[in-house]
C-alpha positions in Angstrom: 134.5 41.5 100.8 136.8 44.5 100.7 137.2 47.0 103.0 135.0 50.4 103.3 135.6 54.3 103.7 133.5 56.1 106.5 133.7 59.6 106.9 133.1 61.4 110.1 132.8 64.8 110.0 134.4 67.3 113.0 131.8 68.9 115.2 131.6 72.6 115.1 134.4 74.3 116.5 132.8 77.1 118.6 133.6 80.9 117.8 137.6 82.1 117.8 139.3 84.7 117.4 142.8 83.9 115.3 144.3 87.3 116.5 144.5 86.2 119.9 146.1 82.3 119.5 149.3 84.1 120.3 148.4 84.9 124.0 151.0 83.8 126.3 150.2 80.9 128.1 150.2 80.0 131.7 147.9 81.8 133.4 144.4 78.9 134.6 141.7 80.3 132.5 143.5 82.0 129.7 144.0 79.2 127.0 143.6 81.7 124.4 141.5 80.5 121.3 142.9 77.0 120.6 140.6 74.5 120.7 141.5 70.8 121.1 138.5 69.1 118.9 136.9 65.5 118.0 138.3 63.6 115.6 137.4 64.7 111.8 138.6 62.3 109.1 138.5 58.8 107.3 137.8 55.6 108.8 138.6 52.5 107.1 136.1 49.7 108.1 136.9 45.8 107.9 134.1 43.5 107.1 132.8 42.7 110.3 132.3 46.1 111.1 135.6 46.6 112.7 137.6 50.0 112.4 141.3 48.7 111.1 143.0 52.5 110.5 141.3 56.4 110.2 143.4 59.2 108.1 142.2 62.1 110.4 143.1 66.1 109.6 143.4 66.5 113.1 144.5 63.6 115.8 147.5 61.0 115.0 147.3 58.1 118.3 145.2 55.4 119.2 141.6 55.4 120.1 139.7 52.5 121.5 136.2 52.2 120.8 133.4 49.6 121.2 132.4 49.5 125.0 131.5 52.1 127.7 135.5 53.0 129.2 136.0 54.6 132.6 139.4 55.2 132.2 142.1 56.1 130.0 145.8 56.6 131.5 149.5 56.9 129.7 153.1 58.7 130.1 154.9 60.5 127.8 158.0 62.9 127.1 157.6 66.5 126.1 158.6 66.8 122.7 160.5 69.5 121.8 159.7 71.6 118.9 161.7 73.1 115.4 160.2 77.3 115.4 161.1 79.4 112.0 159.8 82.7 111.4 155.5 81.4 111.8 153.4 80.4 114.6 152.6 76.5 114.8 151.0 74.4 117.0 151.0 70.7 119.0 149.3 69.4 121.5 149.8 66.0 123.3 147.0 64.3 125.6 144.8 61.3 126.6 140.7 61.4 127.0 137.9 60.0 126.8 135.2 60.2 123.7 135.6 62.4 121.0 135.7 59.8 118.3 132.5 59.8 117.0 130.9 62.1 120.0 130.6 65.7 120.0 132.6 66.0 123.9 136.4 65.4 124.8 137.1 65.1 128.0 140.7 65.6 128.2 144.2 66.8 130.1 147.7 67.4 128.3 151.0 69.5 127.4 151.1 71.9 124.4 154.4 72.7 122.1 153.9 75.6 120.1 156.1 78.2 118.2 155.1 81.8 118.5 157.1 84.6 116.7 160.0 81.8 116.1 160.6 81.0 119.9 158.8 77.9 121.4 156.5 77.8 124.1 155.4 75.3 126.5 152.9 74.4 128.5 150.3 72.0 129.9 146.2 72.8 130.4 142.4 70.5 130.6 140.1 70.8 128.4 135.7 69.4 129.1 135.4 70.0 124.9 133.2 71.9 123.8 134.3 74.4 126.6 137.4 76.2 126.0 140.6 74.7 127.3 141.9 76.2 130.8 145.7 76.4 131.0 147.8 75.4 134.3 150.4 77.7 135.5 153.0 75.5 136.1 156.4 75.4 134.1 156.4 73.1 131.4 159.9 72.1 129.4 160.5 70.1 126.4 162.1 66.4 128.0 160.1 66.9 130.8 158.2 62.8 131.6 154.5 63.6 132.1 151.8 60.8 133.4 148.2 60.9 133.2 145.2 59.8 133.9 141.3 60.7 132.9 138.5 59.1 135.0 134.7 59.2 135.5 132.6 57.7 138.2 128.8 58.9 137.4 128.9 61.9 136.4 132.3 63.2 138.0 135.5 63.5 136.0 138.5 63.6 137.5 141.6 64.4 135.0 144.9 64.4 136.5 148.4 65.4 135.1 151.9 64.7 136.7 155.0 66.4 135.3 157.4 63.9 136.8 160.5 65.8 135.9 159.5 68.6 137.7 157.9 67.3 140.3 153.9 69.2 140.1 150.6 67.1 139.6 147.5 68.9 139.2 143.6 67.3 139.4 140.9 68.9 137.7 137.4 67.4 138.9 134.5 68.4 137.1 131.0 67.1 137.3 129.0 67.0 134.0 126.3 64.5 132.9 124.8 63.2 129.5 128.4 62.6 127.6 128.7 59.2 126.2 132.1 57.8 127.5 132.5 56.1 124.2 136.0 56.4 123.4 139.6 56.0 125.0 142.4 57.9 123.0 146.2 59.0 123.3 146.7 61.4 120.8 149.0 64.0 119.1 146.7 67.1 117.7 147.1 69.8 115.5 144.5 72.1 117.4 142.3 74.1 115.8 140.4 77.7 115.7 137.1 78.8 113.6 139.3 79.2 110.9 139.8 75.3 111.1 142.8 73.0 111.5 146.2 75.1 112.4 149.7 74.8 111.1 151.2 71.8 112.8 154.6 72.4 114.8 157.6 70.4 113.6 158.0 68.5 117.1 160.4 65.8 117.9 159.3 62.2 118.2 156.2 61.6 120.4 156.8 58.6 122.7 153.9 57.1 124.6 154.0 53.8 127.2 152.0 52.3 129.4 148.7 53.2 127.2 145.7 51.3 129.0 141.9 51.8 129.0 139.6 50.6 132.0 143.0 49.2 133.7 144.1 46.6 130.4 146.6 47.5 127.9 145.0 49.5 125.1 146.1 47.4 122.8 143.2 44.7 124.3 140.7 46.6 122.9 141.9 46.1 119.0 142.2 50.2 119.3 141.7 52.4 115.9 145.6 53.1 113.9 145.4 57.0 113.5 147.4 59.1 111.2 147.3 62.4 110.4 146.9 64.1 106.8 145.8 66.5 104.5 145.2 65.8 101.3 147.7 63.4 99.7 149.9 65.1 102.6 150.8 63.1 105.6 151.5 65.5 108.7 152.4 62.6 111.2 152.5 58.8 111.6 151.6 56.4 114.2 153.7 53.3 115.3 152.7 50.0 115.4 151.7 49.4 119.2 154.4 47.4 121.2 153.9 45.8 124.2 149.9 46.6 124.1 150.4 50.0 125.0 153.5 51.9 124.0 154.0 53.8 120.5 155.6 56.8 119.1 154.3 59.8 117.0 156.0 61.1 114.2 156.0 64.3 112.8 156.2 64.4 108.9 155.1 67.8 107.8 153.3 70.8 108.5 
């Protein structure tokens, strides 16, 4: 039997202004309008149910589905990114749900071009709430690690810039989300308007990708790239190792 297409459609982003995505970052609580959202795309399903690869407008990554997961962790370098003349965006960041669920639950760095200079920056994000931005200096290069966690209800999201030498720990207590999903993902955020102009970024790199302590790649995870149209935006590596992979950027 051949393969499937599923369609899963994005969850409303809540109300933005698109005036105000150039708002300079840093200060906790001032993430402008950007939104990091759920996954919205195709979904290619084997026969036995399994998802084998997604097209998605939005995320390029892995995500891990099928079980409850209490943990998602990986590292990764601070891409750089390309800025002409327009404002772009890129986020990079690990989570939990979101595929297929209307809540993220998530921590990462941003690499964004505003007026042709770039900007970078790191911030946490309990989706559908607005993202909240950390103060602390970001550069392209720099080696972040993470980790995203829930015990109960509690969830603790904590990100290291490594190069630098910070670490900051968001806990937040919130119940009734479905801890569904495990992702590492590269993003083109989005406003009310809908997806935003990807940044040309350098190449992503991920390791050390696990879920609930294994290597993500145990748990068979979902091949994302990103595309609109006929257009791909960025592609996804072939996991090596169970849990390292790069991101590509392609277009805008």
């Amino acid at each position: 039997m051949s393969a499937t297409i599923r369609v899963t459609a994005m969850s409303a982003v809540a109300a933005a202004v698109l005036s105000s995505l150039a708002a300079v970052p840093g200060a906790a609580g001032t993430a402008g309008q950007l939104r990091l959202t759920p996954l919205a795309g195709h979904r290619i399903i084997s026969p036995d149910g399994r998802v084998t690869h997604s097209t998605s407008s939005n995320w390029a990554g892995y995500a891990a589905t099928g079980t409850t997961f209490t943990s998602v962790s990986a590292s990764w370098v601070q891409p750089s990114v390309s800025c002409g003349s327009g404002t772009a965006y890129s986020s990079f960041w690990i989570g939990l749900d979101g595929d297929g669920s209307s809540s993220v639950e998530q921590t990462g760095s941003e690499a964004d071009c505003s007026g042709g200079r770039a900007q970078y920056y790191s911030w946490y994000e309990m989706y559908p709430a607005y993202p909240v931005n950390y103060s602390n200096a970001v550069s392209a290069g720099d080696h972040f690690t993470s980790t995203v966690s829930v015990s109960g209800h509690t969830y603790t999201l904590t990100l290291s810039d490594t190069t630098k030498g910070w670490t900051k720990t968001t806990t937040k207590t919130q119940s009734g989300l479905s801890n569904a999903s495990a992702e590492i993902i590269a993003e083109a955020p989005s406003s009310s308007t809908g997806v935003l102009p990807l940044a040309h970024f350098s190449t992503a790199s991920f390791s050390n990708a696990s879920a609930n302590g294994q290597p993500i790649g145990n748990f068979g995870p979902d091949k994302i790239n990103m595309a609109s149209g006929s257009t791909t935006k960025a592609t996804t590596s072939a996991l090596s190792g169970g849990g390292n992979f790069t991101v590509t950027w392609n277009h805008s």
